[in-house]
N, C-alpha and C positions, 0 to 999 in steps of 0.2 A: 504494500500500500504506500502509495505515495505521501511524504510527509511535508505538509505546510506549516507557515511561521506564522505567530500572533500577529502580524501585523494580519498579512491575509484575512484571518479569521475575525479580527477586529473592523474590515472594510463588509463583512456581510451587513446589511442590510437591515433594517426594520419600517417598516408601513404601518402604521395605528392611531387614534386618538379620529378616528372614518366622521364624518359628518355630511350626512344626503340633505342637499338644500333644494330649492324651488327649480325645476327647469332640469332636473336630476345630476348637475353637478357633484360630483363626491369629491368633497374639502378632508383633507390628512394630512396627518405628519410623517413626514420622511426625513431621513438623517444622510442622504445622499452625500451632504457638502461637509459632514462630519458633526452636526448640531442637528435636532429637528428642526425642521422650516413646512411652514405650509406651502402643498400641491397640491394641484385637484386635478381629475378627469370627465370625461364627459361619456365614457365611453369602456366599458373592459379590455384593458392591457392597452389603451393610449398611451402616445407617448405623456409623461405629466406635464404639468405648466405650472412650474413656481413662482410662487408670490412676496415672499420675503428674504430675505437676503442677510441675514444678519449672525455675527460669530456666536452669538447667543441662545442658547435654546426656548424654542417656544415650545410653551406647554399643553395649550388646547387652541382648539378653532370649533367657533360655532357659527352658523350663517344665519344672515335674518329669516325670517319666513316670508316675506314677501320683498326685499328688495336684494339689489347683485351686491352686497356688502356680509363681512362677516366681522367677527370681533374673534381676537387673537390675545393670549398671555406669554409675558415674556420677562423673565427677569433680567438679573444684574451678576454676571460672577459666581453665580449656584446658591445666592444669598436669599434666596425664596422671597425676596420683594415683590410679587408678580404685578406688573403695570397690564392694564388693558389697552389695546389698541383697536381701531377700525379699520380695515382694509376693504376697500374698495374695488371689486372685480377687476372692473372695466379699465379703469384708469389705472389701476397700480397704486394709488397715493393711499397711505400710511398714513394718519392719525393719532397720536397720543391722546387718549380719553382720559385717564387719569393723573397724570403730572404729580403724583404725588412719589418720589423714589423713594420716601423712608419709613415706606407702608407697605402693609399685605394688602392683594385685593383679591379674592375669588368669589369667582365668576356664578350667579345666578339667574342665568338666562333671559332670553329675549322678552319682550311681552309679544302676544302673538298678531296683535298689530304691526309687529317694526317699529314702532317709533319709540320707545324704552325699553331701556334695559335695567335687570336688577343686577346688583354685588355685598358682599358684606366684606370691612375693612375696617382693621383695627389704628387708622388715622386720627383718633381725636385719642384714642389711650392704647400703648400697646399692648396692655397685657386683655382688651376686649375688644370685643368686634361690633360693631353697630351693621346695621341695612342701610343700603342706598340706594335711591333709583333718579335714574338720567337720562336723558334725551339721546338719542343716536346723532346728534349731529355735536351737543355738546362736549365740553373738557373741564379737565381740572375743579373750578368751583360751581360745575352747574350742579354736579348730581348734590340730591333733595337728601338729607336726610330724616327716614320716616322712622325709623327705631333705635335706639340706647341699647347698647345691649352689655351685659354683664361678663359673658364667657365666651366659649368658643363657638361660635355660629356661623350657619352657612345658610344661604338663600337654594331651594332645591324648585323652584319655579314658582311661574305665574300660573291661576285658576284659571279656565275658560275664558270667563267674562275679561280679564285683565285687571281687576279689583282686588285680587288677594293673592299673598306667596306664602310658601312654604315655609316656612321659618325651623332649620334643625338646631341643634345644641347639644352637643359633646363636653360630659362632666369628664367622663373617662373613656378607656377605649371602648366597653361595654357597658356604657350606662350613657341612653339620649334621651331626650325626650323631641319632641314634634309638638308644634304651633302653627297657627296661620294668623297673618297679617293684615290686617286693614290696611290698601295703600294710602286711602285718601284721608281717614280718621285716624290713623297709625295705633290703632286697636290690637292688642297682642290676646289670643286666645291658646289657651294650654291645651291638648288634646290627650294628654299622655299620662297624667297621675302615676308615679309607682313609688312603691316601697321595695328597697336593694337597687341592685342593679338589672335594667334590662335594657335590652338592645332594640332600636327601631331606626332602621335604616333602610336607604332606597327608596323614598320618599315619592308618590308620584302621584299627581291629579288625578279622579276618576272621571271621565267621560263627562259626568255630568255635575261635574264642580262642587256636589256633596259631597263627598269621598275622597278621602287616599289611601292608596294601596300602599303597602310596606313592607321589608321585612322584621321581624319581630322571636325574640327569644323570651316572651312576657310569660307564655305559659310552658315552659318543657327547657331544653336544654338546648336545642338547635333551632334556627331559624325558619320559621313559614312565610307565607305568604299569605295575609291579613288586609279585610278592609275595616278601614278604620270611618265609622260614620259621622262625620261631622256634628251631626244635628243632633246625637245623641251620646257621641264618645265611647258607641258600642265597637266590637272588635268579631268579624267573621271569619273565619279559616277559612282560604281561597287554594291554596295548596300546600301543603307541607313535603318534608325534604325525603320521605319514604317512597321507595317503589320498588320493583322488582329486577332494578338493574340491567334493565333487555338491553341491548346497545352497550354496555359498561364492560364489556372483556376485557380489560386492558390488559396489559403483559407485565404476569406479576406472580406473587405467589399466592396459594391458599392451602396454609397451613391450619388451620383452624385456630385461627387466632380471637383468642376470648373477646377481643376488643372489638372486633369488627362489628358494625351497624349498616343496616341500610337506611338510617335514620341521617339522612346529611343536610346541610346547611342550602336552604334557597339562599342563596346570596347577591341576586339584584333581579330587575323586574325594570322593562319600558314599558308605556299604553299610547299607544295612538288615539287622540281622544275621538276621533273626526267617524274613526271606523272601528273602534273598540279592539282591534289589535294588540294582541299583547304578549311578550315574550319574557319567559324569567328565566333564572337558570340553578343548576344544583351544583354543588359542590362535590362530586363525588369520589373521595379520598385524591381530593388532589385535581380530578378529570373535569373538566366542564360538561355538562349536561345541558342543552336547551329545551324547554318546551314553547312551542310556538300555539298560539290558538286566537278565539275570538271570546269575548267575556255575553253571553248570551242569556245571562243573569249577572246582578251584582256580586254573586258569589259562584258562580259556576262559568268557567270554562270549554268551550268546546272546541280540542284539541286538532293542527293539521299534521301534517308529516314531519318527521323532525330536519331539521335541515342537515345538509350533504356536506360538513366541514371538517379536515381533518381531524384526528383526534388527540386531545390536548386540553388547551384553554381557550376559550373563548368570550368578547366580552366588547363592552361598549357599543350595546347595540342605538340606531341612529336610522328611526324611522321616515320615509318619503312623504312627501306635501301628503299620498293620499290614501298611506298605509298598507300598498300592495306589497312593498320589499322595505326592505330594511339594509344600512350596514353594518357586518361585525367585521373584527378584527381576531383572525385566529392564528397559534402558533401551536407548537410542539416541540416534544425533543429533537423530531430532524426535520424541520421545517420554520424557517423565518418568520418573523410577522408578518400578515400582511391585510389586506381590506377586502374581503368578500361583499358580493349583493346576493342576497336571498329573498326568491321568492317565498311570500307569507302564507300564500294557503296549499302553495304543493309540497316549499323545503330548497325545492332547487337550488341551487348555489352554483357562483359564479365569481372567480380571483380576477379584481379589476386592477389588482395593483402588483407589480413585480420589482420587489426589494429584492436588489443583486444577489446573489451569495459569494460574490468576489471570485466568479471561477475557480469555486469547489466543489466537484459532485455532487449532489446532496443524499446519492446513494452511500455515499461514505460519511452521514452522519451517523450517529449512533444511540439508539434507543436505549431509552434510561428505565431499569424493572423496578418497578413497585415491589419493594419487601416489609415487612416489620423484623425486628427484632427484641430479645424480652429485656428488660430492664431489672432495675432493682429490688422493685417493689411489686414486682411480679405484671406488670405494664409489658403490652407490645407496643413499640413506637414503630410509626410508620416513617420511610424512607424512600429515596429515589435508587437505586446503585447499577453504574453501568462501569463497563470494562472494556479494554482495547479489545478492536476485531482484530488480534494478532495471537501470534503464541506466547505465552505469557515465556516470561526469563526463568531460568532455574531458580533464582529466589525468590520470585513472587512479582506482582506489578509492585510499583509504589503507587500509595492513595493518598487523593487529597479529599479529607473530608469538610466539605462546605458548607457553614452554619449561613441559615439566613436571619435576615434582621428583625426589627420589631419593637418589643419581640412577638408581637400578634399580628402574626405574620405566617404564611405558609411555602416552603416548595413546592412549585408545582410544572408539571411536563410544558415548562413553554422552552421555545428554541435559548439556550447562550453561549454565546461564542467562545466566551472562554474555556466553560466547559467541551465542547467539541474540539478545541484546539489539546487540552490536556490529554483526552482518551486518543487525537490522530498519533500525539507525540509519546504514549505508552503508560502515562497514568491511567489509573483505576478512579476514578468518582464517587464519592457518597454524601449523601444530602438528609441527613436526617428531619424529622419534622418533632423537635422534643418537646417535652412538656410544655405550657406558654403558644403552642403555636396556634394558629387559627384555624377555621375549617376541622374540626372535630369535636364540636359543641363547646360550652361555655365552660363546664367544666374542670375539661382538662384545660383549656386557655386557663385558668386561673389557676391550674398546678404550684405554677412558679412563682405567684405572688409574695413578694416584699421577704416573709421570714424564710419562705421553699426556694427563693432563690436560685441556690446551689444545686437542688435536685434536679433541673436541665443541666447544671453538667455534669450531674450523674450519670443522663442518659447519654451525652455525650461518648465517656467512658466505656460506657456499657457497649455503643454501636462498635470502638473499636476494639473493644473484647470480641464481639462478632465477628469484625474482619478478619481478625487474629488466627479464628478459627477458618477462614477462608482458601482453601490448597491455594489458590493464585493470587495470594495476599500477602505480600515482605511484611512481616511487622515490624522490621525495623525501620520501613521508610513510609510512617503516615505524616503527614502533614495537615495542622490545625490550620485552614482559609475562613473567613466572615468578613463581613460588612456592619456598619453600624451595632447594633446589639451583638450582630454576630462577632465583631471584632472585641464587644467585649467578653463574647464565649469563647474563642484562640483565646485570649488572654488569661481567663480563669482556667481554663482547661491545661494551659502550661504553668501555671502556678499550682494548682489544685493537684495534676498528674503529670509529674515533669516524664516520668519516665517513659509515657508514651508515643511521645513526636519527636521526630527528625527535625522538624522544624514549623513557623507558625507565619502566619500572613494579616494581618491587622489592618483594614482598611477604615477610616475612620471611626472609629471600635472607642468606647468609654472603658477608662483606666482607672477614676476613680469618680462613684456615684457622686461624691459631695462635690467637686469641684464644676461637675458635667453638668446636676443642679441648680449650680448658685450661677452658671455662664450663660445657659440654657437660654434661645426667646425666651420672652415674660410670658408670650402669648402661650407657651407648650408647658411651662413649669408643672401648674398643677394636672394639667392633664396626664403626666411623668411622674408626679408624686403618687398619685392613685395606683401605679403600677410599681412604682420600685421602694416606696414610700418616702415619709417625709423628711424636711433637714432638721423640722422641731420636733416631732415625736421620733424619727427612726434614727439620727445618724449613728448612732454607735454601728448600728445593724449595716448603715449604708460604707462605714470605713470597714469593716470585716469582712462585706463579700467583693471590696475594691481588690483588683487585682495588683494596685498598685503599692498594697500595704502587705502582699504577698511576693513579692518581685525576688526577695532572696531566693527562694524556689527553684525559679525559671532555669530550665537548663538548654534549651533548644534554642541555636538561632531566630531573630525575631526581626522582621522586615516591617515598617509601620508608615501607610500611608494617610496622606490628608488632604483636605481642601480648606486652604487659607480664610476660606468665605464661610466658612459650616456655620450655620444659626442653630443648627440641631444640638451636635456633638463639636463645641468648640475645639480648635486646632489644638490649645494647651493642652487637652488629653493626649495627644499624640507626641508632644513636646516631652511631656514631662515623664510618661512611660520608657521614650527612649533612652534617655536620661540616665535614670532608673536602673533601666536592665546594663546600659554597656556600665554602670557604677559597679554590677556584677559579672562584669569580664565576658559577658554575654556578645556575640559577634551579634550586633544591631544595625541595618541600614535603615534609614527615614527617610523620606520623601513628599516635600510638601507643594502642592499645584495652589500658587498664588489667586489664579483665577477660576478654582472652582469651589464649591461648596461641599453640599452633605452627599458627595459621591464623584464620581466622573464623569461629563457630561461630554466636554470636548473631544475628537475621537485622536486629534493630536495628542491630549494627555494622555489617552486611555492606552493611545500604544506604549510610549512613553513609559508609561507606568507598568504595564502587563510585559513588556518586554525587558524591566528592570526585576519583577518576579519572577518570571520566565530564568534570567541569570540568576537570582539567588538560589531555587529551586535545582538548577541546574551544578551551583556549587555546595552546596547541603545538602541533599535528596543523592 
């Protein structure tokens, strides 16, 4: 098999964030020029026609509903400031609507006239977010503000009529409640009352401006799909996450694993309101699942064929003026992202968009098998693990086990390069999904809360004690890889069990809970407290599971990267870890990207950077 270099692997492709506007234009984001930039087509597998131009990544695109303009997000250096912009089809000309750079703005959609838009932006205080609505032609000081708001809030659309939005609110990651808004009396109505934590997300107008659908963990442990009646604040089961898995073979084991459910997470839901269209999807251990149908009662469904999309993930669906198709955005383990159109009442599907894969076969990706393995406490945790299509070495592959972030958060089978570049070049891959992770009801999401901590990297441990047992598995060369949370899971995992890695990869990863805290946006603090807990009731607890107050430990080379911009996980985390370890004679490389944030955005960094790990990997491993 022919072996390629991260860089290659790093120029594939992605197509997503699909948006189907009036006149069937499909608006997306493509990273073509090495950042996403909006493209659109008119037409399946046209050549595209970019609209923007700029070293910056933008975030979304959404177009009016009746005129050729759309509105665009975009920050500043990874710094999550997102400004809104207007982009104008026709002409090209660009627009700054908000002019405010030392504010968040996200984005609450069109009103279905065109001529307003809603947002919510934490500009008058940052640690809150208020509602705003504006004019489509206005900037800066036009938009109105019609609500105060206290926490973290997001605008999830306008009703019917144009008179009322969505109003969400995030205390934690699983505890919201849902409001609606008076535009013109700036009337706030609660719909949601609970006692504990529960989850209501996905927010969507019903057809007939009484109603929103959601999904909802109010009564059980995993997410349904729920309408919520306005006029009475009663709550219907519209579907839940159970069924019989027809379609769900994925490639994997069944072991009779005690943990297994067919009880999984609905985790989003579109409605076209015009034709009662409607699409949700399931979560199932990892697989995206769609049900497509027509809502032919308030609470009943009538189901069409399921749509023809590879099998993976799939998501962000982006209904037409008149509800016949729809677009998503699907990927996999050996398939890129890219923008499908799907017909709604037969399934048909049809790839409008073709993200390169940088002249790499893509028969030579390589599919990732769903395993669990047992843990400590007698848990199966569920996993991704794939291996080179080669003959393994007489000592085993080396493995790089891949923590994702969060930490309510999941792996799941969508296309990354980096991982395909690791299994061309003779790594082995493992991605566990430990305790903390999302997509497996609430539950276990709260395993790891504030004092259990440490028992995700028990599971950690536990996965390479599996490996261990694996004939085509060196145990001498595993390697601890994450990102954010995940970078501070390498980090305990090499403090907590020095003795089991070769070596560890730290991408902007927290090194010590108090310091990550006290730097943190004002806007994320307490939403971060609820999960790792506080600096006035917890820190004893927060300096004990810091990695940083464990560093003697460490014995494995440690490679630790950053983005100078992070509002998430400030730089000093990265700083002062390094620090730390070479104080213990530890071989340390750092590397910090001035001009990025809470990850890597630019595809110049990303080589940059992956082919800096790539070399240490290659002198430690």
């Amino acid at each position: 098999m022919h072996r390629y270099d991260i860089e290659r692997y790093l120029n594939v492709g992605s197509a997503g964030g699909a948006d189907l506007g009036p006149g069937g234009r499909l608006s997306f984001l493509l990273d073509a020029t090495g950042t996403p930039q909006v493209w659109s087509v008119d037409g399946p597998l046209e050549w595209p026609e970019q609209h923007t131009f700029d070293d910056e990544r933008v975030t979304f695109v959404d177009s009016s509903p009746e005129l050729s303009e759309a509105v665009f997000g975009m920050d500043e250096g990874g710094n999550e400031r997102t400004q809104l912009y207007r982009l104008e089809y026709g002409s090209g000309r660009i627009t700054d609507l908000t002019r405010r750079p030392e504010a968040k703005h996200r984005w609450g959609g069109w009103a279905n006239d065109g001529e307003r838009f809603a947002f919510a932006s934490n500009r008058r205080d940052e640690a809150a977010f208020d509602v705003y609505v504006q004019g489509h032609e206005g900037t800066g000081d036009d938009a109105e503000l019609v609500h105060e708001g206290d926490g973290w809030l997001s605008v999830a659309g306008w009703s019917p009529g144009d008179d009322r939005l969505i109003v969400h609110e995030a205390h934690a990651s699983f505890d919201h409640d849902v409001y609606t808004l008076d535009v013109a009396s700036g009337d706030l109505t609660h719909h949601t009352p609970h006692e504990g934590e529960v989850r209501f997300g996905s927010p969507e107008w019903g057809p007939d401006g009484e109603s929103i659908y959601l999904v909802t963990d109010r009564d059980g442990d995993t997410l349904r799909l729920e309408r919520l009646d306005l006029a009475t604040d009663e709550f219907t089961v519209v579907a839940s996450g159970e069924g019989d898995d027809e379609g769900a073979d994925h490639e994997g084991d069944d072991d009779g694993d005690e943990d297994a459910s067919d009880d999984w997470n609905v985790d989003g839901v579109a409605i076209h309101e015009d034709s009662r269209r409607i699409v949700y999807s399931r979560n199932v251990d990892g697989y995206t699942e769609l049900t497509v149908g027509e809502l032919v009662a308030p609470d009943r469904i009538e189901t069409f064929a399921d749509p023809d999309l590879p099998d993976g993930v799939a998501g962000g669906v982006s209904f037409g003026p008149d509800g016949d198709r729809f677009a998503v955005t699907a990927t996999g383990s050996t398939h890129n992202a890219n923008v499908h159109l799907v017909e709604t009442a037969t399934g048909e599907a049809e790839r409008w968009t073709a993200a390169t894969t940088a002249g790499i076969p893509p028969d030579t990706f390589v599919e990732r098998e769903l395993v669990h393995y047992p843990t400590f406490d007698g848990r199966n945790i569920p996993a991704f693990f794939a291996m080179p299509e080669r003959e393994a070495p007489e000592s085993g592959y080396p493995v790089v086990v891949d923590v994702h972030g969060g930490p309510e958060s999941q792996r799941r089978p969508s296309f990354a390069a980096v991982t395909q570049y690791l299994l061309n070049n003779g790594y082995a891959v493992f991605e566990p999904n430990v305790r903390g992770s999302s997509g497996y009801g609430r539950s276990y999401a709260a395993l790891d809360d504030v004092e259990r901590r440490m028992d995700s990297v028990a599971d950690v441990r536990a996965g390479v004690e599996w490996l261990h047992d694996h004939p085509e598995v060196d145990p001498d060369r595993v390697v601890a890889m994450g990102g954010s949370y995940g970078g501070f899971m390498v980090l305990a995992s090499l403090t907590e069990h020095p003795e089991l890695w070769a070596a560890g990869v730290d991408v902007v990863g927290i090194a010590n809970f108090v310091t990550f805290l006290e730097n943190t946006g004002d806007w994320r603090r307490e939403l971060r407290e609820a999960e790792y807990g506080s600096l006035d009731e917890d820190r004893e607890l927060l300096e004990a599971i810091s990695p940083i107050n464990t560093i003697e430990d460490i014995e494995s080379p440690l490679f630790v990267l950053h983005g100078a911009n992070d509002p998430r996980v400030p730089v000093g985390e990265a700083e002062q870890i390094a620090e730390k370890a070479r104080e213990q004679d530890v071989p340390v490389r750092k590397l910090i990207f001035e001009d990025e944030g809470h990850g890597l955005s630019k595809r110049e960094n990303r080589i940059e950077a992956y082919r800096a790990i790539v070399d240490f990997l290659e002198e430690h491993v």
